[in-house]
MIDOSE-1310 file (N, C-alpha, C; in nm, 2 decimals, decimal comma, always signed):
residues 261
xxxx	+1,61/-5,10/+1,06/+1,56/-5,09/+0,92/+1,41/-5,10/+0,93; +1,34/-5,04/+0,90/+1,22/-5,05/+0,84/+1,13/-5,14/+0,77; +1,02/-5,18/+0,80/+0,97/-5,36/+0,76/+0,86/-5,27/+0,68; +0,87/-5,32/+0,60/+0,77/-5,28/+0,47/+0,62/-5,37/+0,51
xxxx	+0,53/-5,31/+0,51/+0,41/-5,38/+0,51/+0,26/-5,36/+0,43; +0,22/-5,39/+0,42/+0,04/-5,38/+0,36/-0,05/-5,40/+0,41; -0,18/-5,28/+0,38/-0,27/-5,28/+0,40/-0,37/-5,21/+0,35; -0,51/-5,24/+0,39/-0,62/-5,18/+0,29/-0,71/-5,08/+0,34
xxxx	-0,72/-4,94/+0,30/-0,83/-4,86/+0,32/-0,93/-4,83/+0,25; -1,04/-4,78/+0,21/-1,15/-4,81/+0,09/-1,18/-4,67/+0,09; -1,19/-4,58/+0,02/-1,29/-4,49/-0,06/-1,36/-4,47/-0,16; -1,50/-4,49/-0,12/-1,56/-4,50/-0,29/-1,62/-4,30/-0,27
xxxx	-1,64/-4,26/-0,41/-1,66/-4,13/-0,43/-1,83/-4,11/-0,39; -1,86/-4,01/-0,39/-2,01/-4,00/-0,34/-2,06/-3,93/-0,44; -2,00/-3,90/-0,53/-2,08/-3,83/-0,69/-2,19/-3,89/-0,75; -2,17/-4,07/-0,74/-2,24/-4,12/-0,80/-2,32/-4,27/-0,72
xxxx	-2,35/-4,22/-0,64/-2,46/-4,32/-0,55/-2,57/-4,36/-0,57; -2,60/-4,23/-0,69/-2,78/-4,30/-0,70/-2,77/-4,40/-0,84; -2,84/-4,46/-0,85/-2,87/-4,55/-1,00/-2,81/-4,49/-1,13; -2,76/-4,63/-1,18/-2,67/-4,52/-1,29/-2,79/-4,53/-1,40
xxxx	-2,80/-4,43/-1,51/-2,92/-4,44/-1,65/-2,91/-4,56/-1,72; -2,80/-4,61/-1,69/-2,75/-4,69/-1,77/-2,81/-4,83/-1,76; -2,84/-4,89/-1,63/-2,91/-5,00/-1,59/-2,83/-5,08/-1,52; -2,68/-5,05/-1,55/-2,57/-5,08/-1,43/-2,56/-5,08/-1,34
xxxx	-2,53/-5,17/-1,24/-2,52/-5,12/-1,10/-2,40/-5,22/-1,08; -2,33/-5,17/-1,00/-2,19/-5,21/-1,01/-2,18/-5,17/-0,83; -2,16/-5,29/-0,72/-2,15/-5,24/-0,62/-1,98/-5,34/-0,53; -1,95/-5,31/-0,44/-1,82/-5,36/-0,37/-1,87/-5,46/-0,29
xxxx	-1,86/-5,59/-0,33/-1,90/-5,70/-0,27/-2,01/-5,72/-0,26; -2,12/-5,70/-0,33/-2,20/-5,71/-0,37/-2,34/-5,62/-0,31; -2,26/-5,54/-0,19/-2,33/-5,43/-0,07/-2,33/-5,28/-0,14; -2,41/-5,26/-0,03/-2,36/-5,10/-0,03/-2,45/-5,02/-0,20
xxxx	-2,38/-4,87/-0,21/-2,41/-4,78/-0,29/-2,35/-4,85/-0,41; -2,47/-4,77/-0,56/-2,47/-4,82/-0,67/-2,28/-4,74/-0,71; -2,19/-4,81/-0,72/-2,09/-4,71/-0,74/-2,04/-4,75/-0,93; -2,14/-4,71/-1,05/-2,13/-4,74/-1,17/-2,11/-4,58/-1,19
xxxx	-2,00/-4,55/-1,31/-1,97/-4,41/-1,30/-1,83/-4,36/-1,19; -1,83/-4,45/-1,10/-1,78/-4,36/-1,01/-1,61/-4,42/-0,97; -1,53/-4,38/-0,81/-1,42/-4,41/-0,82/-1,43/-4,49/-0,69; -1,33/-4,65/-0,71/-1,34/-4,71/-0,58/-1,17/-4,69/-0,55
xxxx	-1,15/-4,64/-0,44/-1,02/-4,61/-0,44/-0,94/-4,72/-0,31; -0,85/-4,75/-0,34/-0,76/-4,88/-0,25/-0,66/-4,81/-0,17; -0,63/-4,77/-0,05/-0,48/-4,74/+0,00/-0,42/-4,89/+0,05; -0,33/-4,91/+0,00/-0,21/-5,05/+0,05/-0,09/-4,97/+0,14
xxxx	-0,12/-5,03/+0,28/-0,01/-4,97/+0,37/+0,01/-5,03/+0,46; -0,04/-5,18/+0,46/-0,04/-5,24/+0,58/-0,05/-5,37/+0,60; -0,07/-5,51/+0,69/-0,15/-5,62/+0,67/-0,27/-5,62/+0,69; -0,33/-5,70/+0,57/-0,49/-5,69/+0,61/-0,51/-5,85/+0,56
xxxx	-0,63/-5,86/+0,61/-0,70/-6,00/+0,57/-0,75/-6,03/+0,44; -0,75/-5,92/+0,33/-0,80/-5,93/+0,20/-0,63/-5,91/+0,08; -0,51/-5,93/+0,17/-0,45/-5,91/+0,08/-0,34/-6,11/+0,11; -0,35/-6,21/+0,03/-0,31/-6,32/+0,08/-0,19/-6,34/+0,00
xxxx	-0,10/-6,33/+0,05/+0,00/-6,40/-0,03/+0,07/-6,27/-0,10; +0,06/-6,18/-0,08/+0,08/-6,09/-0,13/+0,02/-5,99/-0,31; -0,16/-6,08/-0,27/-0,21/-6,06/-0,37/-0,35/-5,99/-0,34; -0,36/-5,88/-0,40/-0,52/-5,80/-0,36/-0,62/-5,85/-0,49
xxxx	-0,73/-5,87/-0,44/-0,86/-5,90/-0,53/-0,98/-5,84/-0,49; -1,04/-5,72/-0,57/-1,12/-5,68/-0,53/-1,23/-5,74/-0,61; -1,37/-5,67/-0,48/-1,51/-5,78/-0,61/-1,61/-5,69/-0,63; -1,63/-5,67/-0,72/-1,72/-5,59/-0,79/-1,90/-5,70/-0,86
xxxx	-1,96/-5,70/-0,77/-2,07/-5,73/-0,83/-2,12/-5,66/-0,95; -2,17/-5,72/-1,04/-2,23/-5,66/-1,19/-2,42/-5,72/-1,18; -2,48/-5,56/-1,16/-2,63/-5,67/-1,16/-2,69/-5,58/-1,29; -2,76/-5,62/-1,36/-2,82/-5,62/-1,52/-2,98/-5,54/-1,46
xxxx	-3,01/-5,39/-1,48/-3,13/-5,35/-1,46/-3,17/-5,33/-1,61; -3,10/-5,33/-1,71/-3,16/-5,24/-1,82/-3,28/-5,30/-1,89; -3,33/-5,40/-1,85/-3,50/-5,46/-1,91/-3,51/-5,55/-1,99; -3,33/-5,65/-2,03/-3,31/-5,72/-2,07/-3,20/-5,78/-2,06
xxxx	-3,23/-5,90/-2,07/-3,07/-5,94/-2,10/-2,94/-5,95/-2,19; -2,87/-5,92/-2,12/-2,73/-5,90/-2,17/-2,61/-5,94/-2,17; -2,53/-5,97/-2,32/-2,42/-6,02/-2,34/-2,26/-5,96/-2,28; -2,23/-5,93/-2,20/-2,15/-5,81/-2,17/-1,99/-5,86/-2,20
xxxx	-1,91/-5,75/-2,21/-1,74/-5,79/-2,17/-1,71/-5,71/-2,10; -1,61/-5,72/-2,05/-1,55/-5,61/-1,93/-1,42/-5,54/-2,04; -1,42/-5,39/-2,05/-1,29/-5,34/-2,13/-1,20/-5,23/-2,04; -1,07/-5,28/-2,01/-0,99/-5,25/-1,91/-0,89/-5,12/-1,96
xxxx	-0,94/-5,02/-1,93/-0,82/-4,92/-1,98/-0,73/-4,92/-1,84; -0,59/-4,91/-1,86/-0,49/-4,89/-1,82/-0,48/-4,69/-1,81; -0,51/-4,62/-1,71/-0,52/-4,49/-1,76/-0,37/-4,43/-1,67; -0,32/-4,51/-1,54/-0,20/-4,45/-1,51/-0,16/-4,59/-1,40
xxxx	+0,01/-4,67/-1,47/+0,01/-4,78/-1,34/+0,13/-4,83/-1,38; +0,16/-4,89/-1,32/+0,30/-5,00/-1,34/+0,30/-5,15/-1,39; +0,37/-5,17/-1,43/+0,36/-5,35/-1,49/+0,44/-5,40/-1,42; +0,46/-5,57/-1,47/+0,58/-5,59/-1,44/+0,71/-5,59/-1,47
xxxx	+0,82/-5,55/-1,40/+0,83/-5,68/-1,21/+0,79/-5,61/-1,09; +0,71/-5,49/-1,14/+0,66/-5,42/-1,02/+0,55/-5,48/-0,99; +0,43/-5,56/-1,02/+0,34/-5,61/-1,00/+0,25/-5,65/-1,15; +0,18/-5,76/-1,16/+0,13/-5,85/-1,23/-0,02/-5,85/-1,23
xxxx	-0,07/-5,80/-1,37/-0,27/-5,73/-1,34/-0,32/-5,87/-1,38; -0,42/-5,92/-1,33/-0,54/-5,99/-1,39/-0,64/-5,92/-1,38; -0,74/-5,96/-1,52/-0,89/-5,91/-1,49/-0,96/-6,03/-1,49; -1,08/-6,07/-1,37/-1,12/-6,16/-1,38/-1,29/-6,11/-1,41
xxxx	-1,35/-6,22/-1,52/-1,53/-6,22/-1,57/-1,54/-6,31/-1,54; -1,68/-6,39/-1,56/-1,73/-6,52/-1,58/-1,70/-6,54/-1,70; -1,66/-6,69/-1,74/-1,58/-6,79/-1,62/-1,42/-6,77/-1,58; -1,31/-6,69/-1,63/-1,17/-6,69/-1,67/-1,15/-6,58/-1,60
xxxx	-1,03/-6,62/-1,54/-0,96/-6,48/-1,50/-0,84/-6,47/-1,66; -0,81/-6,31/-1,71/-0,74/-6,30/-1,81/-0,64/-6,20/-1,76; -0,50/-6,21/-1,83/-0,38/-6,12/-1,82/-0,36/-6,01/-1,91; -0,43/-5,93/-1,91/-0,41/-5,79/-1,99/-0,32/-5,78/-2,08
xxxx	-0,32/-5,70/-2,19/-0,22/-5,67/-2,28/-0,21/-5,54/-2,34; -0,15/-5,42/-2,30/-0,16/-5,31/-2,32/-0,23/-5,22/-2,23; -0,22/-5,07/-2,27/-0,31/-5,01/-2,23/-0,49/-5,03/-2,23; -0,51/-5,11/-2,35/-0,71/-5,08/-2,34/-0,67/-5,27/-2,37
xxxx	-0,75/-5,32/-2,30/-0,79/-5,45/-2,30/-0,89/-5,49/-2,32; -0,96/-5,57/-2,35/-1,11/-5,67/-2,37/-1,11/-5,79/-2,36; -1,20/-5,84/-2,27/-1,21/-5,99/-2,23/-1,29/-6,04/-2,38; -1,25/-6,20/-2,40/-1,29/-6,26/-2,47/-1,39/-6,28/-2,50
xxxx	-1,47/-6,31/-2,66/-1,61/-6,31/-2,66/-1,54/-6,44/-2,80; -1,55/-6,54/-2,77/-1,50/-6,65/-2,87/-1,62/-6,75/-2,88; -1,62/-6,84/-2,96/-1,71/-6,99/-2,97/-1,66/-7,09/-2,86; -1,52/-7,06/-2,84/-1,48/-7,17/-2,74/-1,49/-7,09/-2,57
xxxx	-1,56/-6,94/-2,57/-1,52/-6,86/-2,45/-1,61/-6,73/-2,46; -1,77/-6,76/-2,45/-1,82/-6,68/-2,55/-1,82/-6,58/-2,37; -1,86/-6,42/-2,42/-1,86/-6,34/-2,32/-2,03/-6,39/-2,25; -2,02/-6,34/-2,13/-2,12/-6,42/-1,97/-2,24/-6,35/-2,03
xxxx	-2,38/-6,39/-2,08/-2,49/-6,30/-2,08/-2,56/-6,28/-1,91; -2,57/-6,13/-1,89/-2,61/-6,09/-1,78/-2,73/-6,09/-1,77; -2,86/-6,20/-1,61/-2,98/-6,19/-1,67/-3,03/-6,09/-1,62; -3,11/-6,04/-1,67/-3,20/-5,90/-1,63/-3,21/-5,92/-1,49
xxxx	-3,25/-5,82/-1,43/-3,29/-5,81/-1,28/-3,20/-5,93/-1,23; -3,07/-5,95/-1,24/-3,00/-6,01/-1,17/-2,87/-5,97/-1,15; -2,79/-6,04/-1,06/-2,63/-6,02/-1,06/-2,62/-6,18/-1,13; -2,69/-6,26/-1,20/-2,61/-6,41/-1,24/-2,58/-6,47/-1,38
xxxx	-2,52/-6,46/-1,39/-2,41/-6,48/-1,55/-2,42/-6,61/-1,59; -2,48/-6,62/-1,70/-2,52/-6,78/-1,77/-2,37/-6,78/-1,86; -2,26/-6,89/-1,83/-2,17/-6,90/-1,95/-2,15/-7,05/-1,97; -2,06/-7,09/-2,01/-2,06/-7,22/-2,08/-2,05/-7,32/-1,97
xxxx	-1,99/-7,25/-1,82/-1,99/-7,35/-1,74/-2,14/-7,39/-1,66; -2,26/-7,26/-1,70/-2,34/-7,31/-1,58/-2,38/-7,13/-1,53; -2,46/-7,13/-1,46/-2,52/-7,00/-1,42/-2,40/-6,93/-1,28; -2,31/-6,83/-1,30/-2,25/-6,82/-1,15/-2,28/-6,66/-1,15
xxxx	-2,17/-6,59/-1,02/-2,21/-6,46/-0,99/-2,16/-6,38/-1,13; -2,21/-6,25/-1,12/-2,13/-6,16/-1,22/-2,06/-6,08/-1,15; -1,94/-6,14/-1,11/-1,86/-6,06/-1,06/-1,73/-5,99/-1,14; -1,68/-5,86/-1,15/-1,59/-5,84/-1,19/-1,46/-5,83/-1,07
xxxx	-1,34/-5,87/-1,13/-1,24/-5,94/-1,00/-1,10/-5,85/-1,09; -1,10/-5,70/-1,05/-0,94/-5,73/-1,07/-0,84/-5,76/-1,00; -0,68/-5,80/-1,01/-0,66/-5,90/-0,92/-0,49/-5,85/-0,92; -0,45/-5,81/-0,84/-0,32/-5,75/-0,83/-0,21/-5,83/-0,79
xxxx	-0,08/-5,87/-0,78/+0,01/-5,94/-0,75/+0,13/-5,89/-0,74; +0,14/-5,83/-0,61/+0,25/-5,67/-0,61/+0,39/-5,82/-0,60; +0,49/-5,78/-0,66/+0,60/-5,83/-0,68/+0,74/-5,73/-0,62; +0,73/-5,60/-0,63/+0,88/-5,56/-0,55/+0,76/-5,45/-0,50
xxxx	+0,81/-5,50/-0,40/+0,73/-5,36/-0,24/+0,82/-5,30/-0,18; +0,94/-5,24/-0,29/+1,04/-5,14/-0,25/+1,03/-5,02/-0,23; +0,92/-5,01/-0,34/+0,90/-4,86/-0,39/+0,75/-4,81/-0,36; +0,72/-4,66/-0,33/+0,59/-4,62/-0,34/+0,56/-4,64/-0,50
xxxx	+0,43/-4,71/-0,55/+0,36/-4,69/-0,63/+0,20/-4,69/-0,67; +0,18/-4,62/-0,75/+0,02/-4,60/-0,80/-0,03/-4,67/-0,91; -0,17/-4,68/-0,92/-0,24/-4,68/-1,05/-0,34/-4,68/-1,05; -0,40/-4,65/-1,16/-0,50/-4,58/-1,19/-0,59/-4,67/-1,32
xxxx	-0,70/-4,76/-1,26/-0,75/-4,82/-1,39/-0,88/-4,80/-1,40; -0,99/-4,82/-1,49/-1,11/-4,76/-1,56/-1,18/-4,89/-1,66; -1,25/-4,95/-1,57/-1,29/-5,07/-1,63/-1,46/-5,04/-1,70; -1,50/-5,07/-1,79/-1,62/-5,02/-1,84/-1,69/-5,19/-1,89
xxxx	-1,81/-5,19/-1,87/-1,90/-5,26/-1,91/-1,94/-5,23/-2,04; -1,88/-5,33/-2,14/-1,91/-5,36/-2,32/-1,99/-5,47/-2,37; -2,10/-5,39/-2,44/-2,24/-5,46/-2,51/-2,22/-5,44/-2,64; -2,12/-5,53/-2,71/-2,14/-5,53/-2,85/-2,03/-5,40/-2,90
xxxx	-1,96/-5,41/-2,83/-1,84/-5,23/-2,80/-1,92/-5,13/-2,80; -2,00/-5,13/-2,74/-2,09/-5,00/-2,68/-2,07/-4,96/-2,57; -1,97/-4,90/-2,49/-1,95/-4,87/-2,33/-2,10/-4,79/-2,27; -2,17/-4,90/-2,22/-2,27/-4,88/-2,14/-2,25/-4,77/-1,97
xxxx	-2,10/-4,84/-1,90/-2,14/-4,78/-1,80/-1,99/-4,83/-1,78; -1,92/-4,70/-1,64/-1,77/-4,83/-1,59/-1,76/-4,76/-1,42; -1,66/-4,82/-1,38/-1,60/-4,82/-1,23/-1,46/-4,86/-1,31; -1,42/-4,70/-1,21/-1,24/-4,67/-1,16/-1,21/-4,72/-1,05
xxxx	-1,07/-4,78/-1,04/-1,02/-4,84/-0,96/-0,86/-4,75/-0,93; -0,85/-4,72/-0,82/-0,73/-4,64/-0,77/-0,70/-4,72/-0,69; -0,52/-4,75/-0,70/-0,47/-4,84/-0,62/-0,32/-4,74/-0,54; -0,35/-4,73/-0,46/-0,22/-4,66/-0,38/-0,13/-4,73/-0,32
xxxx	-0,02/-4,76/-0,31/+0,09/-4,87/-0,25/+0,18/-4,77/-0,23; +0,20/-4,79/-0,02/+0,31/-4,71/-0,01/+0,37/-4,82/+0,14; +0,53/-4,75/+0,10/+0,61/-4,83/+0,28/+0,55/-4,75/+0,36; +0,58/-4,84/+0,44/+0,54/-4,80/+0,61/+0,67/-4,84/+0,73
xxxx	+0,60/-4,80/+0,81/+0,73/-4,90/+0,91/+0,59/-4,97/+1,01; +0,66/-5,00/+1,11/+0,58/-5,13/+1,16/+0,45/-5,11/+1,25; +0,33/-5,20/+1,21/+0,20/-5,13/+1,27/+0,24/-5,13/+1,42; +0,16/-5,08/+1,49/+0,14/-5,06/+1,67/+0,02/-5,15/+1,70
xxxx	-0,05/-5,19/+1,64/-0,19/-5,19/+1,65/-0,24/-5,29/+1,53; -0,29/-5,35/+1,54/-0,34/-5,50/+1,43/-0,49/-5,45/+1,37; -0,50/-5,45/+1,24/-0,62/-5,41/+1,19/-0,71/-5,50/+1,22; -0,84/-5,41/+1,22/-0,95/-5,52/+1,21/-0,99/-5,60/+1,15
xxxx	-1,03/-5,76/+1,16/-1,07/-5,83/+1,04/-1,16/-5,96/+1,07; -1,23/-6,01/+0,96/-1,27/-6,10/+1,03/-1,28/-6,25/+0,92; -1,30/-6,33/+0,99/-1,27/-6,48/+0,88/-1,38/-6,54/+0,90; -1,43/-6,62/+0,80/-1,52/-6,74/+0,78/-1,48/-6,85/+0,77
xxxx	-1,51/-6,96/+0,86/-1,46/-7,10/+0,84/-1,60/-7,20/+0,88; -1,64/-7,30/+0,77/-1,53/-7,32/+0,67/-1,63/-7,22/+0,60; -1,55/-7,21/+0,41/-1,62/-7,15/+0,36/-1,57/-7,21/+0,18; -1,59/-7,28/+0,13/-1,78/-7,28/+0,12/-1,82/-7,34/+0,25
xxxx	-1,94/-7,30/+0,31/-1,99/-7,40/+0,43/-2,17/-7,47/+0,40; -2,19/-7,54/+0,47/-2,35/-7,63/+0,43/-2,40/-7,68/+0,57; -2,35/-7,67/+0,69/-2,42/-7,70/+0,76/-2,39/-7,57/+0,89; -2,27/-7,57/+0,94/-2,24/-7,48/+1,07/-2,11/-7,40/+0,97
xxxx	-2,12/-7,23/+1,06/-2,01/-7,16/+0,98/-1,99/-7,11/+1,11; -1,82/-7,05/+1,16/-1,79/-7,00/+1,20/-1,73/-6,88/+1,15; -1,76/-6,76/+1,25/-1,70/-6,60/+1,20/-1,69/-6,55/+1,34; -1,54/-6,53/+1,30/-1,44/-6,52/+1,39/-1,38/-6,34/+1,34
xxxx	-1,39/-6,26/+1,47/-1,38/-6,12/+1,47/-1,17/-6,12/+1,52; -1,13/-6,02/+1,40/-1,00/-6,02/+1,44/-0,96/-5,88/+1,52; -0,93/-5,86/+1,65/-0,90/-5,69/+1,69/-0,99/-5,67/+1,76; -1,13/-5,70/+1,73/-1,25/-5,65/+1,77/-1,34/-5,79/+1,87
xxxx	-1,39/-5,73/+1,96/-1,49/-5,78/+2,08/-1,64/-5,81/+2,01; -1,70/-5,65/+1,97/-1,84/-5,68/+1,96/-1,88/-5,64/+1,85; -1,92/-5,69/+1,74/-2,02/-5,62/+1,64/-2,09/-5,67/+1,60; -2,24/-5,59/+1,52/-2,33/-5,67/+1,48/-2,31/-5,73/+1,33
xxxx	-2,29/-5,87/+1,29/-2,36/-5,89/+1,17/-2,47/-5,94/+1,12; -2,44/-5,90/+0,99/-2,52/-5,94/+0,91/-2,51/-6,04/+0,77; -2,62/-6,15/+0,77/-2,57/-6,20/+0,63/-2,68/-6,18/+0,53; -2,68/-6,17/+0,43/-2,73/-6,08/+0,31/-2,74/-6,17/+0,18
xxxx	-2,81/-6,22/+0,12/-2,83/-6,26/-0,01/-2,83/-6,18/-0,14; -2,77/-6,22/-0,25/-2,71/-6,16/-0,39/-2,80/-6,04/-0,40; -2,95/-6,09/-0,39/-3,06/-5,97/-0,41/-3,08/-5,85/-0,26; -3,02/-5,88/-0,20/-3,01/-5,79/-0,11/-3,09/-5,82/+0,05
xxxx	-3,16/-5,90/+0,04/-3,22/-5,95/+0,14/-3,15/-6,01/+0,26; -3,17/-5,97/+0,39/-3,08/-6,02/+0,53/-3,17/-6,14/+0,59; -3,08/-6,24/+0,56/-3,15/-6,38/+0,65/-3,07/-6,39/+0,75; -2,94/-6,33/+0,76/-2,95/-6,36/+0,97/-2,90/-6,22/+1,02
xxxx	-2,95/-6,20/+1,14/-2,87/-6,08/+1,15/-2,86/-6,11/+1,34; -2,73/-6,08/+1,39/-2,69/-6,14/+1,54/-2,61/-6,04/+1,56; -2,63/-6,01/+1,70/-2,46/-5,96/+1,82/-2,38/-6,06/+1,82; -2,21/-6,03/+1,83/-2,12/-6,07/+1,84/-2,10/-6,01/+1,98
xxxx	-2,04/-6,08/+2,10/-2,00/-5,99/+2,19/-1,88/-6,08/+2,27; -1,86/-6,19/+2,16/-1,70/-6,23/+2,27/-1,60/-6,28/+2,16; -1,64/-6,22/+2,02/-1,51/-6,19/+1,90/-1,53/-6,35/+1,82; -1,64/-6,40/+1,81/-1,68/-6,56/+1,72/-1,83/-6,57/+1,79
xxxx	-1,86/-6,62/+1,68/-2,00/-6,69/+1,66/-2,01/-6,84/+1,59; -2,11/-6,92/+1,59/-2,13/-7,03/+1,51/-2,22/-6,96/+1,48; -2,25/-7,01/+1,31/-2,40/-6,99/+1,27/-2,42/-7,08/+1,21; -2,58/-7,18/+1,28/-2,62/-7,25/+1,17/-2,69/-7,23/+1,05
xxxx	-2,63/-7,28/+0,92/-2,66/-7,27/+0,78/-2,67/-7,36/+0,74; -2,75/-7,43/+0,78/-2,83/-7,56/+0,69/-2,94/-7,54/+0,61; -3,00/-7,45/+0,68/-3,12/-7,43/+0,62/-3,14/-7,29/+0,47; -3,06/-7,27/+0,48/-2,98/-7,17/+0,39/-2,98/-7,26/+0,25
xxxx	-3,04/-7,16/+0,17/-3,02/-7,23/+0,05/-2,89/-7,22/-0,02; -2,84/-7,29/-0,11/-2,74/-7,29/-0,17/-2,74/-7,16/-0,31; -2,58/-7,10/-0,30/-2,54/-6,98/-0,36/-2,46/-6,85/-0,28; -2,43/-6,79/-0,32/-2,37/-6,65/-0,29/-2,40/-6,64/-0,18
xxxx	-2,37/-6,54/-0,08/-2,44/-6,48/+0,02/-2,30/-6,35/+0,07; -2,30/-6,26/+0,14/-2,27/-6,13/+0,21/-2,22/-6,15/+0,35; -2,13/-6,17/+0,45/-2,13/-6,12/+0,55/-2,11/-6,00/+0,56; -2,19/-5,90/+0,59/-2,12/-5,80/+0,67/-2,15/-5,77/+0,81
xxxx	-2,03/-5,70/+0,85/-1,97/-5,67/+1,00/-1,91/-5,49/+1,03; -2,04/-5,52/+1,13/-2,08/-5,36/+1,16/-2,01/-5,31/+1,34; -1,90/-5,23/+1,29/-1,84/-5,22/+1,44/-1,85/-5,06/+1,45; -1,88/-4,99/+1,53/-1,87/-4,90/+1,53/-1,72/-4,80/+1,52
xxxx	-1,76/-4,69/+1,45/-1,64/-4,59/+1,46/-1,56/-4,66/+1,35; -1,54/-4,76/+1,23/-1,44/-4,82/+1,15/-1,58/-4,82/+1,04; -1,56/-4,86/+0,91/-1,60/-4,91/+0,79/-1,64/-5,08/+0,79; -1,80/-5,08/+0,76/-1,82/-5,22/+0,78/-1,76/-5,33/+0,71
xxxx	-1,69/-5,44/+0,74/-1,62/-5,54/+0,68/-1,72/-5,62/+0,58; -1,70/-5,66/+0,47/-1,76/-5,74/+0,39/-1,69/-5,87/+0,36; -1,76/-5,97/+0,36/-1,70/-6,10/+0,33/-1,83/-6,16/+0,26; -1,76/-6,22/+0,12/-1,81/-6,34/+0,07/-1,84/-6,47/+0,10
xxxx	-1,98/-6,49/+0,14/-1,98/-6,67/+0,18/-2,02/-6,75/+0,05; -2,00/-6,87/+0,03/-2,07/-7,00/-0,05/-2,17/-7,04/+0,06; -2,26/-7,07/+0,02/-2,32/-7,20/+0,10/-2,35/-7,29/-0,04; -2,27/-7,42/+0,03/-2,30/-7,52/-0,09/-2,35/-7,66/-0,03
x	-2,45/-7,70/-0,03/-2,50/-7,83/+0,06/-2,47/-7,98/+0,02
């Protein structure tokens, strides 16, 4: 019989790389090309390290160029997908992850849950709990992995219901039978971390990382060449930060660190 499994392939579209007019910049873990406008597309076929428990969460950094700051909501159209007991959507803003209802959705903008103001020249979201990232998180929870299934969502950035700017999300889920070969991957421990981090390469011997702050800036950058490193992070200030992991011939891995002291 056949073992059903999962895993993750990435295609973002190259239509829309350069800056969106809009002031949006909307990127995949907080790296990489401006992808606002454009399509980030998911293949599920396998195990991977980003899918836990049988749940995918992708992260979408939100950074605020337009020359001021902004009150934003995230509004979720549903444009082709399944519900459940096939699988169960969250969209996650600062501070709440929320459970959709319908085709076109809108996160909350209440007195007790007001929507995150985005600060200018930032990715950082002032809301009722305190300043954190602007991440958008939608958040999948496949429930019967019998069937091949698709969907197709279109999340847009809302200023007062004015759709400023959005990113499509394509999610492909299909069976397989059983890998040969273990995907690449790699882990952070601990994480949050404040003094020593370890990153540990899964599949792979040698690549180079890098770690990266919210605004883009690389404060470590090291060879890997026997699949783990320690890195001291004490001196790292506290907040967000980027690993990525550059192996040749594959798509570089991204991982989210805390450093919290």
């Amino acid at each position: 019989m056949k073992k059903r499994l999962l895993g993750i392939a990435f295609i973002a579209s190259n239509a829309t790389l350069l800056l969106a007019q809009s002031g949006v910049v909307i990127q995949h873990d907080g790296v990489g090309p401006n992808l606002a406008g454009g399509v980030y597309e998911t293949n599920v076929y396998g195990t991977h390290p980003d899918l836990v428990g049988g749940v995918l969460e992708i992260h979408f950094v939100v950074r605020n160029e337009t020359g001021t700051d902004q009150q934003w909501r995230i509004t979720r159209k549903k444009l082709v997908g399944p519900s459940s007991p096939v699988w169960e959507e969250q969209v996650c803003w600062p501070p709440l992850c929320y459970t959709p209802s319908g085709d076109l959705y809108t996160t909350p903008s209440t007195s007790g849950n007001p929507a995150p103001t985005i600060l200018n020249n930032s990715s950082t979201a002032v809301t009722s709990s305190g300043n954190t990232l602007a991440e958008l998180k939608p958040r999948i929870s496949f429930l019967d992995q019998s069937n091949n299934t698709y969907a197709h969502y279109r999340y847009y950035i809302n200023q007062g219901g004015q759709y400023l700017d959005s990113i499509d999300l394509k999610i492909n889920f299909t069976l397989g039978v059983t890998q040969l070969k273990q995907n690449p991957g790699v882990t952070l421990s601990p994480n949050p971390a404040s003094d020593d981090l370890n990153i540990s390469l899964v599949a792979v011997e040698n690549a180079n990382i890098k770690v990266v702050d919210v605004l883009g800036n690389t404060v470590y950058n090291e060879t890997i060449t026997n699949g783990s490193k320690n890195v001291d992070v004490s001196s790292f200030k506290n907040g967000v930060y980027f690993v990525i992991v550059e192996v040749p011939g594959i798509k570089p891995m991204n991982r989210k660190l805390i450093i919290r002291h």
